[in-house]
TILUMRO-995131 format. One record per residue (C-alpha): x, y, z; chain. Coordinates in steps of 0.5 Angstrom, whole numbers, plus 500, padded with zeros to 3 digits. Last residue first. Example, Ala and Ser with C-alpha at 12.3 -4.5 7.8 and 13.67 -1.06 7.14 Angstrom:
BEGIN
u=527 | v=498 | w=514 | chaine=A
u=525 | v=491 | w=516 | chaine=A
This chain:
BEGIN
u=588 | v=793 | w=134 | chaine=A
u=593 | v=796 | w=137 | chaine=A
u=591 | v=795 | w=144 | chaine=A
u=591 | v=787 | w=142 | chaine=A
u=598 | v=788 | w=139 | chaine=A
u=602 | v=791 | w=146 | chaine=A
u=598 | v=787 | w=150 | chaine=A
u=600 | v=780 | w=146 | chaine=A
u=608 | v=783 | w=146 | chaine=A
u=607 | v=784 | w=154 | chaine=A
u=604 | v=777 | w=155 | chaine=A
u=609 | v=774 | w=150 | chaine=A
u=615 | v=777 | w=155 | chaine=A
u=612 | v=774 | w=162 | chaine=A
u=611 | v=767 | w=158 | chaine=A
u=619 | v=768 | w=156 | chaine=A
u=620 | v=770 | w=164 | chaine=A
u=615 | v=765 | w=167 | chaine=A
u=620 | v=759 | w=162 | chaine=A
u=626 | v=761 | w=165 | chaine=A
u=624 | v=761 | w=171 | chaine=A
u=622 | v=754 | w=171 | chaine=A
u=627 | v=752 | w=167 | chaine=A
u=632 | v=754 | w=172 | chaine=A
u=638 | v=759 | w=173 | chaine=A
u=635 | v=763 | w=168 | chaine=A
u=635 | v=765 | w=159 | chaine=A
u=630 | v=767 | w=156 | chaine=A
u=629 | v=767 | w=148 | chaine=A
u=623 | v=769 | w=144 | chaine=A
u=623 | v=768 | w=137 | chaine=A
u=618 | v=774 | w=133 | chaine=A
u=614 | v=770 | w=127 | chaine=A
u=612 | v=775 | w=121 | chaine=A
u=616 | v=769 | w=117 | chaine=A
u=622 | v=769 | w=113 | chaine=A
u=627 | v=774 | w=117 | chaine=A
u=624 | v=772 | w=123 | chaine=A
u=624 | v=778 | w=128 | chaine=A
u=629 | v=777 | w=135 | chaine=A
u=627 | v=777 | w=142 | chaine=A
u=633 | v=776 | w=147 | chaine=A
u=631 | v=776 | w=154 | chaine=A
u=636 | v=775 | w=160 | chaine=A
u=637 | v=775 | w=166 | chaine=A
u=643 | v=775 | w=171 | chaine=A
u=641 | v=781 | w=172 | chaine=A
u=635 | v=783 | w=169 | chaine=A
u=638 | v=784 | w=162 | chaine=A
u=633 | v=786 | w=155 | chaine=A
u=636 | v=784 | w=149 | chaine=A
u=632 | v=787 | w=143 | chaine=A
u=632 | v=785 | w=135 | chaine=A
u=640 | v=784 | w=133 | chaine=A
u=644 | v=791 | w=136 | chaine=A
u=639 | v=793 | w=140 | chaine=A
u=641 | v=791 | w=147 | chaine=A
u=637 | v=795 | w=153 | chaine=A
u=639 | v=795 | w=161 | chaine=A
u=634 | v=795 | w=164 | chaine=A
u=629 | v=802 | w=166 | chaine=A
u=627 | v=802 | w=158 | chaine=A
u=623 | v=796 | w=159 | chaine=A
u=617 | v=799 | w=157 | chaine=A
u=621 | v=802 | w=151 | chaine=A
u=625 | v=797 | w=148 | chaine=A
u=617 | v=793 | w=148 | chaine=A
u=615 | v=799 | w=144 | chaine=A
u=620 | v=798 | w=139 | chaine=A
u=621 | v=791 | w=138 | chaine=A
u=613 | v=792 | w=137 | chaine=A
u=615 | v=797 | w=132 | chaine=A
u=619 | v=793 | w=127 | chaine=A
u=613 | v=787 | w=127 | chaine=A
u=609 | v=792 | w=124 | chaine=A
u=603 | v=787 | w=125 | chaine=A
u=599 | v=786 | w=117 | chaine=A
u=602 | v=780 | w=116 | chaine=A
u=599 | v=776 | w=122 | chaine=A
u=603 | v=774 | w=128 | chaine=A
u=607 | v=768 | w=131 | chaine=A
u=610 | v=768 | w=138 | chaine=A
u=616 | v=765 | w=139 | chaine=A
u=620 | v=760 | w=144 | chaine=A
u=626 | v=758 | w=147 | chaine=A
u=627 | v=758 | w=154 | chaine=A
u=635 | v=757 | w=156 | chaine=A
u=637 | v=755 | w=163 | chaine=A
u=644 | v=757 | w=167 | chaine=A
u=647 | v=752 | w=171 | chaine=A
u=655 | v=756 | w=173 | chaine=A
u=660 | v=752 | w=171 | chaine=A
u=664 | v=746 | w=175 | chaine=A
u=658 | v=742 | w=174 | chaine=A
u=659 | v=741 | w=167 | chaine=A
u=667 | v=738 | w=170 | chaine=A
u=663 | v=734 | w=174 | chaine=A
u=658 | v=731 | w=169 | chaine=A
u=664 | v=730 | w=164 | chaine=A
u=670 | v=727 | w=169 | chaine=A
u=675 | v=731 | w=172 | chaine=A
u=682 | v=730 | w=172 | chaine=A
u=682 | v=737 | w=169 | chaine=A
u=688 | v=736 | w=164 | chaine=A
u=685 | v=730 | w=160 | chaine=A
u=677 | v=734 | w=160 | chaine=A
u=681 | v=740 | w=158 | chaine=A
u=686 | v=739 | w=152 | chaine=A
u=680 | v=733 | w=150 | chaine=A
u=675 | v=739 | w=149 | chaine=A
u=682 | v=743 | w=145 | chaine=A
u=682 | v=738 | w=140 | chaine=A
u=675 | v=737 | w=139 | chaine=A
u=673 | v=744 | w=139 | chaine=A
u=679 | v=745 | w=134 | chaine=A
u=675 | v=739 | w=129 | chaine=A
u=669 | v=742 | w=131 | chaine=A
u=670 | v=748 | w=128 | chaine=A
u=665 | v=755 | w=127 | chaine=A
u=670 | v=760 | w=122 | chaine=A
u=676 | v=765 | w=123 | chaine=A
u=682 | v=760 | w=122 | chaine=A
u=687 | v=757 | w=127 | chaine=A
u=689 | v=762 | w=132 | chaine=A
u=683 | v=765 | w=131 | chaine=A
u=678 | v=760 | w=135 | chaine=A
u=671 | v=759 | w=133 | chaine=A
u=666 | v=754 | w=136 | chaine=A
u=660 | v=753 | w=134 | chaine=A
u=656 | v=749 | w=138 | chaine=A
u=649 | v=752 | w=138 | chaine=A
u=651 | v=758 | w=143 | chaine=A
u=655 | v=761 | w=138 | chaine=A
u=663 | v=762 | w=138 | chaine=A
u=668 | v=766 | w=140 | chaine=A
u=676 | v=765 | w=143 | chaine=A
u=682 | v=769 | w=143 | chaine=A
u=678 | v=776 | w=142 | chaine=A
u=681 | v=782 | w=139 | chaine=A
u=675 | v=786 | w=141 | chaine=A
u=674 | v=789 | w=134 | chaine=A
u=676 | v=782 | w=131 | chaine=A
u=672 | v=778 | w=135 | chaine=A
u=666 | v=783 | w=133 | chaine=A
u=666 | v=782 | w=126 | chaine=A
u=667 | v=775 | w=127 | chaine=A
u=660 | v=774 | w=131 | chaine=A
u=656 | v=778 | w=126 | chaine=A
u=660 | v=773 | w=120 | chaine=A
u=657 | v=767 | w=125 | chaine=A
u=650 | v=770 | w=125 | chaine=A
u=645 | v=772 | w=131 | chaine=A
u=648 | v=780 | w=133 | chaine=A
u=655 | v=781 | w=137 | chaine=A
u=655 | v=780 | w=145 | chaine=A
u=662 | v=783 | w=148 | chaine=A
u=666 | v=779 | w=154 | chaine=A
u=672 | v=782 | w=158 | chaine=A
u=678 | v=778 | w=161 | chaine=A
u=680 | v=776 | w=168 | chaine=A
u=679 | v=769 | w=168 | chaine=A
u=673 | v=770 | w=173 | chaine=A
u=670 | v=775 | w=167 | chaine=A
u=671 | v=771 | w=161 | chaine=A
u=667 | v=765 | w=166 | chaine=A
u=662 | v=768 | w=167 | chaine=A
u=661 | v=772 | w=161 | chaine=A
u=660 | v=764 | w=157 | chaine=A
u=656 | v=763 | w=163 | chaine=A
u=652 | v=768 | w=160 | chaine=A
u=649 | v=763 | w=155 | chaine=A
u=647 | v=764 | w=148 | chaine=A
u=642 | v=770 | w=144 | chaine=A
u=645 | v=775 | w=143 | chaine=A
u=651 | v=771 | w=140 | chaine=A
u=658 | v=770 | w=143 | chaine=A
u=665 | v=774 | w=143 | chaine=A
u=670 | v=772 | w=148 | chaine=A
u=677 | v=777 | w=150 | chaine=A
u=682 | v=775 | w=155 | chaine=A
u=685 | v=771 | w=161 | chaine=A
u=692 | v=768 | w=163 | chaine=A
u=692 | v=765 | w=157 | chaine=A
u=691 | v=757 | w=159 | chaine=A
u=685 | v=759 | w=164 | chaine=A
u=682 | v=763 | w=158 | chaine=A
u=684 | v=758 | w=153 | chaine=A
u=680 | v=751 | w=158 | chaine=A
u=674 | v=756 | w=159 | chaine=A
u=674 | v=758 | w=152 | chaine=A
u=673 | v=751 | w=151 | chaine=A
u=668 | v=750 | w=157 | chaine=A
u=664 | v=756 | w=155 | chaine=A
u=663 | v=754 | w=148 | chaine=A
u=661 | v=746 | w=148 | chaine=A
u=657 | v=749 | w=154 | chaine=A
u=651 | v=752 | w=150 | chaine=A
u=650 | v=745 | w=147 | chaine=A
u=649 | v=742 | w=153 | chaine=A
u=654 | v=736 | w=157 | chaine=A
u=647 | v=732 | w=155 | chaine=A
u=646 | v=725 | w=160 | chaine=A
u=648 | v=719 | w=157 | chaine=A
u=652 | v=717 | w=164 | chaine=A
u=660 | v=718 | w=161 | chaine=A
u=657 | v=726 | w=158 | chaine=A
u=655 | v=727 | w=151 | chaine=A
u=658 | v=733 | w=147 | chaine=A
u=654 | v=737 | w=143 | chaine=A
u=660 | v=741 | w=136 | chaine=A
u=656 | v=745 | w=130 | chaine=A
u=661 | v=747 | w=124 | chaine=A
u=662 | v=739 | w=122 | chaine=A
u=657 | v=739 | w=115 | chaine=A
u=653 | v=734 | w=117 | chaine=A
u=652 | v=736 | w=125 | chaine=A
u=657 | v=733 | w=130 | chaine=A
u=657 | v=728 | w=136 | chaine=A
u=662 | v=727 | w=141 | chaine=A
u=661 | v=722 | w=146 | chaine=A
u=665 | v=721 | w=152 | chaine=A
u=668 | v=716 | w=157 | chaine=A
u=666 | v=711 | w=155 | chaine=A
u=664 | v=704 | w=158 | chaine=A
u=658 | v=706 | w=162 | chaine=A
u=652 | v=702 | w=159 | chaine=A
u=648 | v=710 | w=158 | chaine=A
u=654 | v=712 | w=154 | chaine=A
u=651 | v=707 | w=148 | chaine=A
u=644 | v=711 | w=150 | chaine=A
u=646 | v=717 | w=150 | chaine=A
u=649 | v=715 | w=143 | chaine=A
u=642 | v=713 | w=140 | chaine=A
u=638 | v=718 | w=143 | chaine=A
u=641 | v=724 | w=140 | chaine=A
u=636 | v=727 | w=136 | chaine=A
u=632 | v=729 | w=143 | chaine=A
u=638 | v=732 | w=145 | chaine=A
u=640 | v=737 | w=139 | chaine=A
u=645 | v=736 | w=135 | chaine=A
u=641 | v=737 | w=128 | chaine=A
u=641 | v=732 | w=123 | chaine=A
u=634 | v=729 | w=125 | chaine=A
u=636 | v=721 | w=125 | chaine=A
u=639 | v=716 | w=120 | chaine=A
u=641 | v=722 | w=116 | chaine=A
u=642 | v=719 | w=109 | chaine=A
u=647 | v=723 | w=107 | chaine=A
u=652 | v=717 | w=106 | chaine=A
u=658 | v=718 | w=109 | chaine=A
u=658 | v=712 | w=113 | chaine=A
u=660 | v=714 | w=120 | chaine=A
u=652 | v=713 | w=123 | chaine=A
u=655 | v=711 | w=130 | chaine=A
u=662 | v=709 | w=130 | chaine=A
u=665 | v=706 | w=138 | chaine=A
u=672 | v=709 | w=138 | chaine=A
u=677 | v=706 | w=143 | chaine=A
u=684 | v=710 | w=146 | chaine=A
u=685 | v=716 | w=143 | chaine=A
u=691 | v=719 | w=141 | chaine=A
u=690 | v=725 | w=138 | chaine=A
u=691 | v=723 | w=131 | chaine=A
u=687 | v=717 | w=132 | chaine=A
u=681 | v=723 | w=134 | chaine=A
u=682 | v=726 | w=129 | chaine=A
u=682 | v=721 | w=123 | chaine=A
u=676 | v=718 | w=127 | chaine=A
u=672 | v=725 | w=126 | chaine=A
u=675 | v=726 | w=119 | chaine=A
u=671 | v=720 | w=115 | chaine=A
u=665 | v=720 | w=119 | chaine=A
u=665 | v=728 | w=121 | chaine=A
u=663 | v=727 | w=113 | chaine=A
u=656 | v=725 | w=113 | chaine=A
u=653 | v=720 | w=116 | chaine=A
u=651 | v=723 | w=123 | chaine=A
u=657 | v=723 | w=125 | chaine=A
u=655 | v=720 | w=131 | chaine=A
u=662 | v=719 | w=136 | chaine=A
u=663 | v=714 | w=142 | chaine=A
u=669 | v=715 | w=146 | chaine=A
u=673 | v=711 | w=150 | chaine=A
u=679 | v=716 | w=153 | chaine=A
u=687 | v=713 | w=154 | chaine=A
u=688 | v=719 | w=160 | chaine=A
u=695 | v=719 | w=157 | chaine=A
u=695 | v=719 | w=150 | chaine=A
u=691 | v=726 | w=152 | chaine=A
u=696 | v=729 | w=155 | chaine=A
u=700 | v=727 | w=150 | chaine=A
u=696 | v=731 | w=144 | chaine=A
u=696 | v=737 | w=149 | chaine=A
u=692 | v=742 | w=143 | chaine=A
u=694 | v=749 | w=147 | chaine=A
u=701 | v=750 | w=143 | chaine=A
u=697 | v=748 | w=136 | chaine=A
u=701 | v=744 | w=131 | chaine=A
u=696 | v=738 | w=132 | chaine=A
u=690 | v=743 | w=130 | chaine=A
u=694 | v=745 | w=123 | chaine=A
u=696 | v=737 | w=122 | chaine=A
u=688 | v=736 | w=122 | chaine=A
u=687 | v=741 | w=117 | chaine=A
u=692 | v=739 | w=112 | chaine=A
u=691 | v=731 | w=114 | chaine=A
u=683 | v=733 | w=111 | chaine=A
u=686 | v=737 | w=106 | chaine=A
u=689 | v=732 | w=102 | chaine=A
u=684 | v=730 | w=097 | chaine=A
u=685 | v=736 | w=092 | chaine=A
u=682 | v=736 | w=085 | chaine=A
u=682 | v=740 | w=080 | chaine=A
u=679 | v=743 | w=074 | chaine=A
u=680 | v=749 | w=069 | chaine=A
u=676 | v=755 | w=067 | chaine=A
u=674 | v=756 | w=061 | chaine=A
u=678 | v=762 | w=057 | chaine=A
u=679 | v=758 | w=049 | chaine=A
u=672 | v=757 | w=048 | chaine=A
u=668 | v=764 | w=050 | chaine=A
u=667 | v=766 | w=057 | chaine=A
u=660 | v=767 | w=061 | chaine=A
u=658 | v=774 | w=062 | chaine=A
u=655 | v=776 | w=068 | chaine=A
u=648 | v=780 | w=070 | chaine=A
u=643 | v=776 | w=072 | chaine=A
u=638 | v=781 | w=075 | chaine=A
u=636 | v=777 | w=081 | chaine=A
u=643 | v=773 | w=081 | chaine=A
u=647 | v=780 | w=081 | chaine=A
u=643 | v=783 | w=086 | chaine=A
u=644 | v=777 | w=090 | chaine=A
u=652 | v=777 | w=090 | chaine=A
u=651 | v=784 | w=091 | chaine=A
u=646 | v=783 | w=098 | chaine=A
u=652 | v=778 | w=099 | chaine=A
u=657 | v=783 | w=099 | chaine=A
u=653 | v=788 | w=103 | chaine=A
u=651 | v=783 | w=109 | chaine=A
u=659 | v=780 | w=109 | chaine=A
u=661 | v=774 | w=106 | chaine=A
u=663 | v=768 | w=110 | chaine=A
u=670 | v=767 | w=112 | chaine=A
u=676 | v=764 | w=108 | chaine=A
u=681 | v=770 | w=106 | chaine=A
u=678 | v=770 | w=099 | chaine=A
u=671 | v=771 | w=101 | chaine=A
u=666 | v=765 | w=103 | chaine=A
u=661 | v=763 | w=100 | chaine=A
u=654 | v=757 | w=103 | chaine=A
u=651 | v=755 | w=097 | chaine=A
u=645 | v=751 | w=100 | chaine=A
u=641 | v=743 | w=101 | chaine=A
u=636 | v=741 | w=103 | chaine=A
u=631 | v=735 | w=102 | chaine=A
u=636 | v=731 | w=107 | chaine=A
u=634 | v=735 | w=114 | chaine=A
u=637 | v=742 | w=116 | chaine=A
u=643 | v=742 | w=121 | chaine=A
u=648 | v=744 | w=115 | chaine=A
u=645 | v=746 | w=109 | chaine=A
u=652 | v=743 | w=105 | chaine=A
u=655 | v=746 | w=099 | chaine=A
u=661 | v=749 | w=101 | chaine=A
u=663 | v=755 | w=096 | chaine=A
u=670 | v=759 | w=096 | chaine=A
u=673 | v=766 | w=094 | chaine=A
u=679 | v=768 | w=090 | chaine=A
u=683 | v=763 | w=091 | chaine=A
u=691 | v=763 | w=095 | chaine=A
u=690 | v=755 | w=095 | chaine=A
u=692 | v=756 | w=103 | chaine=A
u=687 | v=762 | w=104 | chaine=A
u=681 | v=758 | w=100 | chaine=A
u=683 | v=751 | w=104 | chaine=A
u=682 | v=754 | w=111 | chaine=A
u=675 | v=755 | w=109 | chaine=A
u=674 | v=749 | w=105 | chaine=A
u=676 | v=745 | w=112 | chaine=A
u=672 | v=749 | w=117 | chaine=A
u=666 | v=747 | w=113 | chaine=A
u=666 | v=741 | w=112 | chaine=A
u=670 | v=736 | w=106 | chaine=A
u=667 | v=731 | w=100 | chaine=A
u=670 | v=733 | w=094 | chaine=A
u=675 | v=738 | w=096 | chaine=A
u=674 | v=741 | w=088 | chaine=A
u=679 | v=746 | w=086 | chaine=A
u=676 | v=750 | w=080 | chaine=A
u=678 | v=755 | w=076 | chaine=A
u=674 | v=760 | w=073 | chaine=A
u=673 | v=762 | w=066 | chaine=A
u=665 | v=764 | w=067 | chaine=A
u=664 | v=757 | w=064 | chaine=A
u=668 | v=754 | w=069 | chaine=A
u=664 | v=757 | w=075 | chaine=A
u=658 | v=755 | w=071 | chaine=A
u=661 | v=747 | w=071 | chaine=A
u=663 | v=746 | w=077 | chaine=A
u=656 | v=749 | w=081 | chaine=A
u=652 | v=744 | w=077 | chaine=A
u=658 | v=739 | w=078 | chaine=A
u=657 | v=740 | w=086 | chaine=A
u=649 | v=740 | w=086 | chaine=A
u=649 | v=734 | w=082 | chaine=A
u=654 | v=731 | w=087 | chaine=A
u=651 | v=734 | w=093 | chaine=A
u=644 | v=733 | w=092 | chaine=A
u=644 | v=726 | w=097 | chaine=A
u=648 | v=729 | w=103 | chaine=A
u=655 | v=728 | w=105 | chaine=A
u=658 | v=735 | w=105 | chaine=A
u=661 | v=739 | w=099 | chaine=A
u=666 | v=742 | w=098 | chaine=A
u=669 | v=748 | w=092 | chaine=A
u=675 | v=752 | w=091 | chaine=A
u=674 | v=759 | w=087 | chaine=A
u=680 | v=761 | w=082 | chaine=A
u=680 | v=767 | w=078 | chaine=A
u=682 | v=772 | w=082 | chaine=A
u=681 | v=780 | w=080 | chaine=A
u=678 | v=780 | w=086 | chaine=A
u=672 | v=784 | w=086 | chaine=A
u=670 | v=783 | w=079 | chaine=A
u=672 | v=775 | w=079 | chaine=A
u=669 | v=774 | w=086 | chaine=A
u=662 | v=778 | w=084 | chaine=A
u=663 | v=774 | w=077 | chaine=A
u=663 | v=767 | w=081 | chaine=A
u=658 | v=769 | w=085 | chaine=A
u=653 | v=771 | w=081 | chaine=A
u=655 | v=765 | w=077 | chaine=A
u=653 | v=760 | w=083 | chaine=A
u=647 | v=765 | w=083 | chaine=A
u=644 | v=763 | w=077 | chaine=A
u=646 | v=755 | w=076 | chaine=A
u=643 | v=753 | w=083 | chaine=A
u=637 | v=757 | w=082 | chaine=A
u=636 | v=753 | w=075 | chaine=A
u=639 | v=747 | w=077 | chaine=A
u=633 | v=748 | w=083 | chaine=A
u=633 | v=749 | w=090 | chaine=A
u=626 | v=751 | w=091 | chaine=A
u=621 | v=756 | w=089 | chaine=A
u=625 | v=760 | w=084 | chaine=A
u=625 | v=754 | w=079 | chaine=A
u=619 | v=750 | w=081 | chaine=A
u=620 | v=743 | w=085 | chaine=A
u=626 | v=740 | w=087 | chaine=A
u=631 | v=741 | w=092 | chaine=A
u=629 | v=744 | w=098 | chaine=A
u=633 | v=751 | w=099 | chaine=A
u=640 | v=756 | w=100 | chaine=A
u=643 | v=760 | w=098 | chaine=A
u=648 | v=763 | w=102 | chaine=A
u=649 | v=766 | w=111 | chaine=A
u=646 | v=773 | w=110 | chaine=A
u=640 | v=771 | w=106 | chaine=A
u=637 | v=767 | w=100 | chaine=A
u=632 | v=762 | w=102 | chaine=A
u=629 | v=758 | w=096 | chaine=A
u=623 | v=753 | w=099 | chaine=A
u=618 | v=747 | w=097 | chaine=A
């Protein structure tokens, strides 16, 4: 069993002992800690609240519920919605704040508190590290009879959210119409099955073949959009009769793409191609990414004109920076696209929109439009290390004997040889160092990751 509180929620396995898992009693303690962080900070007692397919969601949503009443907090319910979906609904219900219960790409047995401030956007570190001090010394008052909290419903989000995508100057809604696309989707039953379909009708998409469209949070495969869980579509598209497959995680804030043969578009050029698509539409501009995604996301920026900036792991670090910048797209390697012009958080859904924008005004089919970027090759890998190693110095020692490459050190250390790179990151949880390498081949990128973790092996050895 695990509880895991961090930057991005509260989140853990269901079940077990309070404290060691996701339990009522976790769930209870920091849905109030939340719900007095927001009214403290606020002075706004309504809160709306959303929840993904999965099994614990309609227990870990009344829990939720019933504490934020008993704090004298409104509460609107989407019921089941996405991500993108709650967070455009806080600012658009004028609320104080939002909760999304969804573990995202983790396995059925999790689930999470994901919460976001006023404007719709994951809180800060600082707010979050409030809101946990809050939780850990349970300090909230709940409210007497005559001041609970209300509750309500609203169903109408999904068509809100979908309009708003429709109404974007870069959305080509007839251009799309025209190319008449057979699409393959897998939502993964959870709630990309009732929205995904809405969206692509709307857009005028021609055929639509569902797999695991029922939202039934009972994932028929590993829920995170990587390759090797994505047999079933690669297979459905290995026939020939699609155009695309569009895949999305439960909580529809990751967006893969499948190419017409079955082969993988690449999560890392979900992003790239998007922006791409806005840059070209633009004229040019600002991107932001995470430490740790593709430099073909540079590429492109600068070949358009533009100027890219890398912003440390996490979707709140990534906002931050576009903000700085003034980026007109951003996102993370993962799939998670962000696009200001509708909200400031990962969408799928406008990832949708704007993917078909470009493949139907290309001309060009899904492997010859990923060939046109630049074919880079990630390695992902990590080291584990014992308890007593000082995981902060060897960053540091590492960022000293590279200290002739370019070095970044906003989030772990980013050394750059050329169009190289190596990202090395300490685990919030875990004495584990992650290790990504980025080339033009795998092979490379491989011999540069084992390269780093001889160097890290050396450095330890000579200490002990």
């Amino acid at each position: 069993m695990a509880l895991i509180k961090s930057i991005s929620g509260i989140r853990g396995t269901i079940g077990g002992a309070a404290g060691e898992g996701l339990t009522p009693i976790d769930i209870v303690k920091y849905a109030a800690a939340f719900g007095t962080w927001v009214l403290e900070k606020t002075q706004n007692n309504t809160i709306v609240i959303g929840r993904d397919a999965r099994i614990s969601g309609e227990m870990v949503s009344k829990l939720v519920e019933g504490t934020l009443r008993g704090l004298g907090i409104d509460v609107i319910d989407l019921g089941l919605s996405t991500t993108p979906t709650v967070e455009i609904a806080v600012p658009a219900k004028k609320a104080g704040g939002g909760i999304i219960l969804t573990a995202s790409h983790n396995p059925k047995q999790w689930n999470a508190l994901k919460l976001l401030n006023d404007k719709g956007e994951f809180i800060s570190d600082e707010e979050g590290q409030a809101v946990l001090a809050l939780g850990d010394n349970e300090a909230f008052n709940f409210a007497p009879v005559n001041k609970l909290g209300q509750y309500s419903t609203d169903n109408t989000f999904f068509k809100k959210h979908i309009k708003a995508i429709l109404a974007l100057p870069l959305v080509d809604v007839e251009a799309i119409k025209a190319k008449k696309f057979r699409v393959v989707i897998d939502c993964v039953n959870s709630t990309g099955g009732i929205v995904v379909p809405m969206l692509l009708e709307a857009l005028g998409v021609e055929k639509v073949e569902k797999l695991f469209c029922e939202p039934t949070g009972d994932f028929a495969h590993n829920p995170e959009p990587l390759p090797e869980n994505l047999r079933d579509i690669a297979r459905v598209l290995e026939k020939g009769s699609f155009d695309l497959g569009i895949v999305v995680d439960p909580d529809v804030d990751r967006l893969a793409l499948v190419n017409e043969d079955g082969s993988m578009f690449g999560e890392e050029y979900t992003l790239v191609a998007v922006a791409d698509y806005v840059l070209q539409q633009n004229g040019g501009g600002n991107t932001v990414s995470n430490l740790s995604s593709t430099r073909a996301l540079r590429d492109v920026t600068e070949k358009a004109g533009g100027s890219y900036s890398a912003a440390a792991v996490g979707e709140v670090n990534v906002v931050t920076k576009m903000k700085e910048t003034n980026a007109i797209i951003g996102g993370e390697g993962n799939g998670g696209i962000i696009y200001p012009e509708l909200h400031y958080g990962r969408d799928s859904l406008v990832g949708i929109a704007l993917f078909l924008s470009h493949l139907a005004k290309s001309n060009l089919t899904m492997t010859r439009l990923r060939a046109s970027y630049p074919g880079y090759f990630i390695s992902k890998n990590k080291i584990e290390l014992t308890p007593e190693i000082d995981t902060d110095q060897v960053l540091v020692q590492m960022q000293q004997r590279y200290a002739k490459q370019p070095v970044n050190t906003i989030d772990g250390v980013k050394i750059e040889f050329d169009k190289e790179w190596v990202h090395l990151r300490k685990s919030n949880t875990e004495p584990i160092i992650r290790i990504y390498a980025e080339s033009d081949s795998n092979a490379t990128a491989d011999h540069l990751a084992n390269k780093i973790i001889a160097d890290i092996k050396e450095i330890i050895s000579l200490k002990s």
